[in-house]
N, C-alpha and C positions, 0 to 999 in steps of 0.2 A: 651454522648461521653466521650471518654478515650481519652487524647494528649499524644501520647509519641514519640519521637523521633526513626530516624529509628536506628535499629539492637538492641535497649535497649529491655531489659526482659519484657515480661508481664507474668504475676503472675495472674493464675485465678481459682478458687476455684466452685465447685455446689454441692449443698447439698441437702439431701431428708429430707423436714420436714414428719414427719412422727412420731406415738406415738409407731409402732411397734420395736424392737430392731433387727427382724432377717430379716432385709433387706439388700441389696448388692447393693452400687450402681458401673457401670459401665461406663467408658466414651467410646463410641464404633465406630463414627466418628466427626471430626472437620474440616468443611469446610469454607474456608474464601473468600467472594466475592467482587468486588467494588461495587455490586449491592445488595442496603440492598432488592430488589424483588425479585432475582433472582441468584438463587446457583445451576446453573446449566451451563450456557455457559461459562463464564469468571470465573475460579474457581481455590483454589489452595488446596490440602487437606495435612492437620497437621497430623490426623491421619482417618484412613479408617477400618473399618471392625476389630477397634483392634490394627491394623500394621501401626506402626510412619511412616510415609511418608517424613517430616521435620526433619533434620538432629540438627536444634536447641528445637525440642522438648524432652520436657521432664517430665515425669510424676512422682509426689513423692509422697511416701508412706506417705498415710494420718490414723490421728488419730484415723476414724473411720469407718466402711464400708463403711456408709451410704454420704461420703467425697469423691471428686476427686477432686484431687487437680493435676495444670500441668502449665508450662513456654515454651513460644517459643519466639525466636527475631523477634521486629516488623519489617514488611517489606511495602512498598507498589505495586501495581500493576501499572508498567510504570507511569512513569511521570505524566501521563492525570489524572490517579485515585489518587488524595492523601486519600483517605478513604480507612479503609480497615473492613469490615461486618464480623464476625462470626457466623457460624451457629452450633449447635452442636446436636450429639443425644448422650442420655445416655441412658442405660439401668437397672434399677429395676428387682433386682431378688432374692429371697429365700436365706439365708445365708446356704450354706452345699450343695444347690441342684448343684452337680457338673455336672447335664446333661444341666443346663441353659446357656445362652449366657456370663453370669457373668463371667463362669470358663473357656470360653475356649479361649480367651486372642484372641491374632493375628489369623485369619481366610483369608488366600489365597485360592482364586480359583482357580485349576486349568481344564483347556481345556484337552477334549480327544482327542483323534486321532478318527477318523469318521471310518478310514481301520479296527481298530481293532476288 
């Protein structure tokens, strides 16, 4: 466990061990739960699909591809939860291959119209 008081920075870093150089790593979503089983009902997302969700988040350019480095202020969920779980997915991909998930940053979905 990590103790930090609320609305202070956290500072968190992932890195790919890995002996290849032309890797990309990606942080693609960051979800935070009181439930370290369960990131799905009670949920709050940092960032999603890419797209910052959290108005204190923030991602800085790191050293090396194969680095994601990012800060957001700690919060907790209501009163009941003092714990708060992160969940994250990053994404591994080819350094240049600009058709991978690597290169295409923020990804909104958007809803058709069924009429059209």
């Amino acid at each position: 466990p990590y103790y930090v008081d609320l609305n202070q920075n956290l500072f968190l870093q992932a890195s790919l061990q890995s002996s290849d150089p032309n890797l990309v790593l990606f942080l693609d979503t960051c979800v935070a739960s009181p439930n370290p089983n369960d990131f799905t009902i009670l949920t709050y997302d940092l960032i999603r699909r890419g797209c910052v969700k959290d108005p204190t988040f923030y991602s800085y350019q790191a050293p090396y591809r194969y680095v994601s480095r990012f800060k957001f202020n700690a919060f907790e969920f209501v009163r009941q939860h003092p714990s708060v779980y992160l969940q994250c997915e990053l994404v591994v991909c080819r350094y240049g291959d600009y058709s991978s998930r690597c290169y295409q940053g923020c990804v909104s979905r958007f809803k058709r119209n069924v009429e059209s």
